[in-house]
N, C-alpha and C positions, 0 to 999 in steps of 0.2 A: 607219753604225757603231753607232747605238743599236740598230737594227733586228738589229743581231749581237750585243751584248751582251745584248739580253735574250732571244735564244733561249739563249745561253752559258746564261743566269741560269737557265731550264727547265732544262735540262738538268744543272746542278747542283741541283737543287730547293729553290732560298732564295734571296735576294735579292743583287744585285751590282751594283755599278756605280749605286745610284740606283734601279731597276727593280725593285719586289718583285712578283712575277707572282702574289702572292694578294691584291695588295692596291686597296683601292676607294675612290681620291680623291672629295673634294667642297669648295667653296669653302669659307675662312670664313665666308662673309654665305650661305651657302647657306639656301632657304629651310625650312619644315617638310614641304614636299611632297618637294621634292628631297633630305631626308635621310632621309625614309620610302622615298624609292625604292633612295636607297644603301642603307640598313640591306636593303631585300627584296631584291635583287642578291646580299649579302656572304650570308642565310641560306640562300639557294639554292642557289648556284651552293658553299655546303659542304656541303649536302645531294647535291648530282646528281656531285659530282668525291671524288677522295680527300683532299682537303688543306682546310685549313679559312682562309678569305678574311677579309679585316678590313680596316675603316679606318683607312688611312694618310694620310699627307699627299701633295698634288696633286704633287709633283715626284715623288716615288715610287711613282706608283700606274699598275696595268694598265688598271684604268678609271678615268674622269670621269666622273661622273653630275653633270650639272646643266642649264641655258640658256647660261651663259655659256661653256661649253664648246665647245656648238656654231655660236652666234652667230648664230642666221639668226630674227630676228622676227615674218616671215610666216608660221612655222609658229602662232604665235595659243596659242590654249590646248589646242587637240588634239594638232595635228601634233607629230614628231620626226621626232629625226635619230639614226641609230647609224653611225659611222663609226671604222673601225680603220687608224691614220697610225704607223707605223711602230712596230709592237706593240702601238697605247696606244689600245683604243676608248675613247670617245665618246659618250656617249648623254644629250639633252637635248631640251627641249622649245623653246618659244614665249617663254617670261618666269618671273621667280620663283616664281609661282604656279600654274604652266602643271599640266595634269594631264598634260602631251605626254612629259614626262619618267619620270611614272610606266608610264604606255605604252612608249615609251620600253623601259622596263626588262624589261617583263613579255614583249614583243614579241622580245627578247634571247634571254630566257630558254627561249621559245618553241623559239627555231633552235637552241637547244641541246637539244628534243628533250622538254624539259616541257608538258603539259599538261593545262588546269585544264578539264575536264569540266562540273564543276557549281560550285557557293558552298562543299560542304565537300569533292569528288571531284576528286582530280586524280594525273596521272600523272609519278612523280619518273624521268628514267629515270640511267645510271653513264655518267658520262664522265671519259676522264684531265684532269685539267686543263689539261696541255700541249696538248691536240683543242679548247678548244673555240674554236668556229666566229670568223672573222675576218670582220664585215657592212661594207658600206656601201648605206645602206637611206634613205630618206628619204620618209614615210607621212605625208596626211594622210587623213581620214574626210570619204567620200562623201556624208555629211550632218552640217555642222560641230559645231550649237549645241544638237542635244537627239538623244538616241541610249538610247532606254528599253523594258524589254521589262515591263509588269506582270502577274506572273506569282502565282504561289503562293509562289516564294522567291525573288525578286527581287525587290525592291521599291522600290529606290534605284540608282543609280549604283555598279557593279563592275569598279571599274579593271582588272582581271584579264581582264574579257569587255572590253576599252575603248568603255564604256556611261559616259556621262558625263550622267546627269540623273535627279533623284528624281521620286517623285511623294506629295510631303507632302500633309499635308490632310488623308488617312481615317481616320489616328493621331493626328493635331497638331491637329485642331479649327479648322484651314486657318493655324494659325499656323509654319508653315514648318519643315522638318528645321533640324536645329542646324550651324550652320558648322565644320567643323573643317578648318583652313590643314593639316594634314597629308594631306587628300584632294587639294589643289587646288581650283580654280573651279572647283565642282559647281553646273551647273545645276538649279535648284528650281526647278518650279514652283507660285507661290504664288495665292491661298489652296489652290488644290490645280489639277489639271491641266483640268480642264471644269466646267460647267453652275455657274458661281458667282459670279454677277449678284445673287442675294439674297442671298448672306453681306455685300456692302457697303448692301444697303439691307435688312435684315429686315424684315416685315411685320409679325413682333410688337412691332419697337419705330414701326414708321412706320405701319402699316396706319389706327392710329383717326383719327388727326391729320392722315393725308395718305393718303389712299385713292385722291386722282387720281395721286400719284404710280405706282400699279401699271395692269396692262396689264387695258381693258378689252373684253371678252370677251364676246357675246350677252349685252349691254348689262349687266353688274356686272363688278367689279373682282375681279383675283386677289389674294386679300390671303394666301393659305394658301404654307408654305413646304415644310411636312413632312406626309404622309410624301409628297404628292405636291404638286409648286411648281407656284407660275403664272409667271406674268413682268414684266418692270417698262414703265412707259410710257416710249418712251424718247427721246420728242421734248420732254418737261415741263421746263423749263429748270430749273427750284427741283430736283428730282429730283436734276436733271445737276449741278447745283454741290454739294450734301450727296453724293454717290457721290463726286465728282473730289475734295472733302475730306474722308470717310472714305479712301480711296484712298491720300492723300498721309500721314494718321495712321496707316497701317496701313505703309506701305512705310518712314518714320521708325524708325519701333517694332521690326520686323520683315525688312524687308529688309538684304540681305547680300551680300558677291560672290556672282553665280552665279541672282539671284534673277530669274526671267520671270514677269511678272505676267501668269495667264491672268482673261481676261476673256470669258464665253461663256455664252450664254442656257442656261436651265433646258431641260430634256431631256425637252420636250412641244410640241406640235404649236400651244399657244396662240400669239397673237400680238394685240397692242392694235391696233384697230381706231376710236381715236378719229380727230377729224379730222386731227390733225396727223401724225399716225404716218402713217395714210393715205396722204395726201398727199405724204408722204417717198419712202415706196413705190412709190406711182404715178409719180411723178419716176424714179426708177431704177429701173423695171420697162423691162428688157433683152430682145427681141426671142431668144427662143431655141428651135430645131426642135428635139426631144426625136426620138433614136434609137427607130426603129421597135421595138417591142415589149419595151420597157424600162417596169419599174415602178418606176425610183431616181424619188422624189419631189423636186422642187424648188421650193418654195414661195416665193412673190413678194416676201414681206415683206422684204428685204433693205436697204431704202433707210433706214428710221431705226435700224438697226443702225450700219449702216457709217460713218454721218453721228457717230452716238454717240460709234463706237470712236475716230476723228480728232478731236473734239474732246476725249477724254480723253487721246487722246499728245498733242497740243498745250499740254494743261493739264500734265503732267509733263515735256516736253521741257528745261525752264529750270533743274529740278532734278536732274532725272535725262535726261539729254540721251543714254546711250547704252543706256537701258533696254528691253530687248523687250517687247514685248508680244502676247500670242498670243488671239488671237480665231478666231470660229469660221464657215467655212461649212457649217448644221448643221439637215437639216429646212426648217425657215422658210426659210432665208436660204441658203441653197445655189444660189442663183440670183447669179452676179455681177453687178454695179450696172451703170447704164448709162451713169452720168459719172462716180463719185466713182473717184479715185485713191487708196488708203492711203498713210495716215500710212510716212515712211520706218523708222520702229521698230516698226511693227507684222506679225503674220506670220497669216497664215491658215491654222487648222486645215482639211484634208478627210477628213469621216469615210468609210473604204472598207467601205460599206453594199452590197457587191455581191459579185458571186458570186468569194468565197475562192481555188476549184480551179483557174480556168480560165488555165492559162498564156500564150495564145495573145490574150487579153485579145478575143476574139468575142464572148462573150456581151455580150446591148445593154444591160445594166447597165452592165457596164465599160467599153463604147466609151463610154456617156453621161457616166460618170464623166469617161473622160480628156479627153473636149469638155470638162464644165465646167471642170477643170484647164488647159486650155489657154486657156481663156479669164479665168482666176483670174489665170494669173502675172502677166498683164501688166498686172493691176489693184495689183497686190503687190509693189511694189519692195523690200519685206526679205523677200521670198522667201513658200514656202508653207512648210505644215506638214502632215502626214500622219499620222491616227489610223489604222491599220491593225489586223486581228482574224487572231491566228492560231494559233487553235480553230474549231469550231464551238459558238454558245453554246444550239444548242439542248443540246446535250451535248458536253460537253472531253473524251470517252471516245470518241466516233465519229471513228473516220480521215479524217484530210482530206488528200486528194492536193492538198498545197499547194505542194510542194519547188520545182519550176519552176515556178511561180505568184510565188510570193514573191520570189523572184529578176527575174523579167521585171518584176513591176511595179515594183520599186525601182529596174532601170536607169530604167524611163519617169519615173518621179519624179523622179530625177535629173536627167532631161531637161529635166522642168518646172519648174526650179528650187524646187527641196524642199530645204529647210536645215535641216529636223527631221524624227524620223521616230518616232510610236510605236506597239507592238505589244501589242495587251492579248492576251495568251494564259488559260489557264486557271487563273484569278486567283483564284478561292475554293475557299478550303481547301489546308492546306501539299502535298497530295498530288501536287496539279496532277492534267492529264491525259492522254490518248494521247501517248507516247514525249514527256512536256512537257520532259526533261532536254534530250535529242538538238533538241527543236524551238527553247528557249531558246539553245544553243550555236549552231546553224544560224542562229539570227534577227541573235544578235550579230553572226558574222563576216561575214556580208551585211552589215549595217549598217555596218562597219567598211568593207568592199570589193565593193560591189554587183558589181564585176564577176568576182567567185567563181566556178567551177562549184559548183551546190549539191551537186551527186551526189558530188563528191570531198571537201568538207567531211563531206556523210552518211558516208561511206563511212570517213573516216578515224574520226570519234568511232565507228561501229559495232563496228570491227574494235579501239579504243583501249578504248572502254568494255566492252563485254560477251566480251572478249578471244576465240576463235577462234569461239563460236557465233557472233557475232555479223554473220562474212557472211552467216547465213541470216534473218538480222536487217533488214542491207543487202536482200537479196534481194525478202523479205519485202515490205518500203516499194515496193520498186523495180514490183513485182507489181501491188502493190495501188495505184498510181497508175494504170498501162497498166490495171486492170480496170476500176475505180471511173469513168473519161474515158472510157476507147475504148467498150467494153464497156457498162456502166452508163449512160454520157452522162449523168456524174451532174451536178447543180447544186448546189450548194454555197455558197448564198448563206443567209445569216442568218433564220429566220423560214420555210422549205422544208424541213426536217425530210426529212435525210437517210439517216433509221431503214430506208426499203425497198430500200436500196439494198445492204444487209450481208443476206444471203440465206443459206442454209443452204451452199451450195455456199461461197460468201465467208469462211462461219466455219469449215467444214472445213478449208478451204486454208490460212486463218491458222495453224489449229492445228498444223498438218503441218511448216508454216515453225519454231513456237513449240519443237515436239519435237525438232529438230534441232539446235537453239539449246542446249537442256536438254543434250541428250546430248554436245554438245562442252564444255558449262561441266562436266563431270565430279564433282567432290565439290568445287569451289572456292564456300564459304558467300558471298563477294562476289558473285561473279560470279553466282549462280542467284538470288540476295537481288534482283539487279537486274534480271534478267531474268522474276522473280517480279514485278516494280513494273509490269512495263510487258505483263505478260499480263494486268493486272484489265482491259486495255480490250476484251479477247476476251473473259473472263469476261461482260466486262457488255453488249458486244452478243449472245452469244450467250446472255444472261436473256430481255431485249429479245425476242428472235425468238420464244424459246420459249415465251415469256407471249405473244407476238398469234398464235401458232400454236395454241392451246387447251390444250397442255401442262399441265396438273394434276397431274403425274407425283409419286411421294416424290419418285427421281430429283433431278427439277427444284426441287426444295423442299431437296433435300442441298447442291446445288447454289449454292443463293442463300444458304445457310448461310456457306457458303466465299468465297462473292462479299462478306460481309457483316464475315467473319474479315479478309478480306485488306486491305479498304477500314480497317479500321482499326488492324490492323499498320502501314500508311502514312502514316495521317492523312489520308484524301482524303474529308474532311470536307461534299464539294457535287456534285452532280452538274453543274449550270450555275449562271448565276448568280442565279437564282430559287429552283432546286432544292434543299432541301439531301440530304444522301447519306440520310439517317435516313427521310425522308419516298418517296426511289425506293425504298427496301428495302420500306417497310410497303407498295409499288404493287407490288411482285416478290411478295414472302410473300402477299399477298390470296386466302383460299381463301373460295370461298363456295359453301355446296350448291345443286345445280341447281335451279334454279329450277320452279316449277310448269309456266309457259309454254315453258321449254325444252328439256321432256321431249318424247321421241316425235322427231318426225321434225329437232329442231333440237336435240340432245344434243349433237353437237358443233360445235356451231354457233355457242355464247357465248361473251362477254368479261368481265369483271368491270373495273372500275377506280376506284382511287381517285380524289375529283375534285382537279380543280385549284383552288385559293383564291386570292381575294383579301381581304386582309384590314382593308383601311383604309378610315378616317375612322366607325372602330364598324361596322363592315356585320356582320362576323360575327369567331367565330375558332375555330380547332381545340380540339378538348377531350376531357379521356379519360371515356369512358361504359362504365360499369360493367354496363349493359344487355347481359344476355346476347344478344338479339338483334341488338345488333349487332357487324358482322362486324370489321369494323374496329379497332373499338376507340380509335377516335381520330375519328371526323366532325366535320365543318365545323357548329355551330351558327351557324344564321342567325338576327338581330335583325331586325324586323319593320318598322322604321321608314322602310326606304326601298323602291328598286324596282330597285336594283344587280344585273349580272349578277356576283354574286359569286364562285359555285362554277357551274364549267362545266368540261367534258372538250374537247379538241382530237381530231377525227376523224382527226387524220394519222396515227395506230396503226394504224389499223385495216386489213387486209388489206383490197385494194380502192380504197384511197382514192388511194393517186398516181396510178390512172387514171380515178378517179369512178367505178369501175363496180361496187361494193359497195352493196349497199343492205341498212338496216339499220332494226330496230326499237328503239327504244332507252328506256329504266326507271331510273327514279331509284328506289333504297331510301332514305324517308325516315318519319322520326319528326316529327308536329305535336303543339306544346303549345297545347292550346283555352284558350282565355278564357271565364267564366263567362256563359252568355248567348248564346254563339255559336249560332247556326241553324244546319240543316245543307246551307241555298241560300248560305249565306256562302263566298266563296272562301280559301282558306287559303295558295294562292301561287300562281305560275304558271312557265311553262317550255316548250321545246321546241327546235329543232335550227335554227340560221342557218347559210346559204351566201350569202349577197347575191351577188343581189338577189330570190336563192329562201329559203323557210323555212316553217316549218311553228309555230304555238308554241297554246299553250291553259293555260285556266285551270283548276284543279284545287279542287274546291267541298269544302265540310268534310265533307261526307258521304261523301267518297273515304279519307278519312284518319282513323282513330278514333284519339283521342285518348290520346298515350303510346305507340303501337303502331308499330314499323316496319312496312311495308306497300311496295310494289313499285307505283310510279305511273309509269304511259305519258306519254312525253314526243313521242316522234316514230314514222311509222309508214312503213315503206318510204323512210326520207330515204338518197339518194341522195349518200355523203359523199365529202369531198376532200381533199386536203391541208388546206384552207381555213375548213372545216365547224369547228361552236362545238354541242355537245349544251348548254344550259342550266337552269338555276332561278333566280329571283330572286322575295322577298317582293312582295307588292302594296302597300308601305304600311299597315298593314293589321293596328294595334298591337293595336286595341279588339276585333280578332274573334281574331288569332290571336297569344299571348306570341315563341316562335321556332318554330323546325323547323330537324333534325338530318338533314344529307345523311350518311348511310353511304359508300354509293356509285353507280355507275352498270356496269348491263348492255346491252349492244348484244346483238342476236340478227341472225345474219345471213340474210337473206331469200330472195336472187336465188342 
């Protein structure tokens, strides 16, 4: 009988009988999550229909939006339920707090044909209100407790994408996002998501007074935090009680629902080596066959970690008895123990350091991975945790045929009981990178339901977002995965510089796909504004090519102008996360006249490049030089005081080098400033070209180098380079003969 009187009430269009069909109950004692979700409901669903919805009271209303509506607890803080009982949905979560209810809503809104694209994109579409959709649905997420994508514009928890966990810290100064009850229980993690072991012990305030406290290392202590950390000793009991009570001050002060205390060593390869760590180590050093032709490192030290982490949940369990805590198998400790069992609150991150592409999960990085994983869980009774990468960071611009990739390895992580999962994508600078909108939207709804087709998720934002060009869009991806795998048999793992893999023929075809795109978006300023965003990544592999092809062109120079426009119409502020975008441009624009040596029969034969820097603990740093000689306009001044490889170039550019069979002669342009007194047997620096466990290097004497003068110094001679290969310079120590020296740049000449 109700279920007849409020079609009656439709069909009169206003309210009868008790039933107002625009109207959108919630308890009294409802919480502030649960009337955020009502309020987005009632704005909606008067946006997408013609009648305008509002809050009424629960005996009269089409919808319930709350927990107590739907009554079921084991949906927790994620899960919901939407269910429609004789006209009247439904939609709640887990408990008062629950974010399950804001999902919940969003998920509704969903099936009625909305969708949110990106943080400010999204598509309203007209429905009568009498149509919309009548569900009985009940969703929980295929990884309950942490669901985060750190991106260029994500960077918190987006009910919208139902992504439920921040990543404070690189804002907060690791003192946590701020709680707001109208989000729900947002998990945080605090002091931020990894490597932050020395924010509870700093060096600056403990180093003088307690130096055994830190991790000692061919034989001295790490006491330095910034810009590069060492690590702590972490079998030192005095240590372990100042940590477990900064820990407990820090979580009083700071902690909040939602909060997951990560706890996870500094993001170096150091490890203490005194007797007792040792000893730990050796104790739970695990008996494990490492997959044939796999270079994933797994480093031994894993025993006075693990021993550490259990005894800091044990030290908080009495107070915070349901508190996660997420630690890391990471480097070092990526070996699981051979006795210790974790703490039941604690969870183990694994960072996926292996090859991106591969869906099929063959390559023996990934088989090594998912050994160590399968041998993780069963040490891990509160589950694992999953750092996953989905870019490449040599460059967020290079395609990654990752779509069945990414999909295969989150069902297997779900397998291996994974309760968190997170995705760093192209995280610097708001621009993001290659198609980052479509890869953020794709990453969430996996995360939400691993068991997705990713092709029809692609396919649907393609054809939603870039409106009709946009199958050739679809196609496009679809293309460039079958060439980039079958074809290519590319690898795709972090640190393999996947640059030779986008070939002339690769950028043509892109473009072809791009032009088709263009000409169905017609005069629509949305639609080509966005299909404009997501051509810089052609733009900027096909720089890329044409700078290691010899290309000196104007052309090619008009070109990088446009590449240079467009990257900051968007704001895509980095190339990776080393890179920034200002520094790839001045390596694109680099014009330098031919060189003496590489006239006559190697004219077209050279490279120019700017070098790579490092720039810390004083070694050197960029600088603008007024010196019309130099090319640049910007070289890496080097300090004299140490013997750092500071400025070097990576041979993986270079035509030749993914198969070793380029050989090259290779020239520093550099500026020395002399010191009064200097002889001219005195050496001034040195340099040359590594491949370990081959390499070539020499010292360069003052009388190579006149003083204030750029000059063209031979560094290597027929080096045979790789993916792998390192061209270098570093000082000799070496204050008293020479003040600094200004790298410009570096010329490869190619030989063979």
């Amino acid at each position: 009988m109700k279920k007849l009187l409020f079609a009656i009430a439709m069909l009169a269009g206003g309210m009868l009988y008790g039933i107002d069909p625009f109207g959108v109950g919630i308890d009294a004692k409802a919480s502030p999550v649960e009337k955020k979700a009502a309020r987005e409901l009632v704005a909606y669903l008067s946006k997408i229909t013609d009648k305008t919805f509002k809050i009424v009271s629960v005996k009269d209303a089409r919808f319930l939006v709350g927990h107590k509506f739907v009554n079921d607890a084991a949906l927790e803080n994620e899960g919901f339920v939407i269910k429609t009982v004789n006209g009247v949905t439904s939609i709640g979560g887990g408990n008062a707090q629950s974010r399950g209810t804001l999902y919940g809503v969003y998920e509704y809104l969903e099936k009625c044909g909305v969708r949110f694209w990106t943080r400010k994109e999204e598509f309203l579409p007209r429905i009568a209100a009498d149509k919309l959709p009548v569900v009985n649905d009940r969703q929980m997420p295929s990884f309950p407790y942490g669901r985060m994508v750190i991106s260029s514009y994500v960077l918190y928890g987006n009910p919208k994408f139902k992504a439920n966990m921040t990543c404070s810290g690189w804002w907060t100064n690791g003192m946590g996002s701020n709680y707001r009850p109208e989000d729900g229980v947002l998990y945080d993690m605090q002091p931020w998501n990894g490597h932050s072991m020395m924010f509870f012990i700093p060096p600056e305030k403990y180093g003088k007074d307690h130096p055994e406290w830190f991790a000692l290392v061919n034989g001295k202590r790490t006491l330095s935090r910034r810009p590069v950390p060492g690590q702590l000793c972490l079998s030192n009991k005095e240590m372990q009680k100042e940590f477990f009570k900064n820990v407990k001050e820090y979580l009083k002060k700071r902690g909040k629902p939602g909060t997951i205390l990560a706890v996870t060593q500094e993001d170096n390869y150091l490890t203490c080596t005194c007797p007792d760590c040792e000893k730990a180590n050796k104790e739970e050093l695990i008996q494990f066959e490492k997959v044939e032709g796999s270079g994933f490192k797994i480093g031994n030290h894993t025993g006075s970690y693990v021993r550490f982490m259990n005894k800091l949940a044990e030290s908080l369990e009495k107070d915070y008895p349901d508190l996660k805590i997420i630690g890391s198998a990471y480097l070092t400790t990526a070996l699981p123990p051979k006795n210790v069992k974790m703490h039941k609150n604690i969870t183990i991150s694994l960072a996926f350091l292996c090859d991106l592409g591969d869906a099929t999960n063959t390559h023996p990085d990934n088989r090594m991975y998912f050994k160590l994983m399968n041998v993780w869980k069963d040490k891990v009774p509160g589950g694992l945790r999953v750092c996953d990468y989905g870019s490449t960071f040599d460059n967020y611009f290079y395609p990654l045929p990752n779509f069945d990739a990414i999909a295969a390895r989150l069902r297997l992580f779900k397998k291996n009981n994974v309760q968190s999962i997170g995705t760093i994508d192209a995280h610097t600078g708001n621009g993001g990178g290659e198609f980052s909108h479509l890869r953020n939207y794709l990453t969430y709804k996996l995360y939400w339901n691993c068991n997705l087709d990713p092709w029809q998720v692609v396919k649907e934002f393609c054809l939603g977002y870039y409106g009709k060009g946009g199958i050739h869009l679809y196609d496009y991806i679809k293309w460039y995965h079958h060439y980039l795998h079958d074809v290519k048999k590319g690898d795709f793992s972090t640190g393999r510089n996947p640059v030779r893999f986008y070939d002339k023929f690769y950028i043509d075809k892109a473009k072809s796909y791009f032009r088709k795109a263009y000409a169905e978006s017609g005069n629509d300023p949305v639609l080509k504004k966005r299909i404009d965003r997501d051509y810089v990544a052609i733009r900027c592999i096909d720089m890329i090519y044409r700078k290691n092809s010899g290309d000196t062109s104007a052309d090619r120079m008009a070109e990088v102008k446009k590449f240079e426009a467009e990257c900051k119409r968007f704001d895509m502020t980095a190339i990776s996360e080393a890179v920034k975008m200002k520094d790839f441009i001045a390596n694109l624009s680099l014009q330098v006249p031919t060189p003496e040596f590489c006239k006559g029969e190697y004219k077209d034969k050279w490279f120019a490049y700017l070098p790579s820097c490092y720039p810390y603990w004083g070694w050197g740093k960029l600088v603008d030089d007024k010196d019309p000689a130099s090319f640049s306009k910007r070289p890496f001044m080097m300090n004299t005081n140490h013997v750092a490889w500071a400025v070097y170039k990576k041979s993986q550019d270079l035509p030749g080098a993914a198969l070793a069979s380029g050989k090259y002669d290779a020239y520093v342009y550099v500026k020395v400033i002399h010191k009064p007194g200097v002889k001219p047997t005195h050496y001034a620096f040195q340099g040359g070209w590594s491949d370990s466990p081959k390499g070539q290097m020499r010292k360069i004497r003052i009388s190579e180098v006149p003083d204030g003068k750029y000059v063209y110094v031979k560094l290597a001679t027929d080096a045979q380079v790789s993916l792998h290969g390192t061209i270098w310079c570093a000082p000799l120590n070496n204050s008293g003969h020479v003040k600094n020296f200004y790298v410009d740049h570096f010329v490869f000449v190619r030989k063979d």
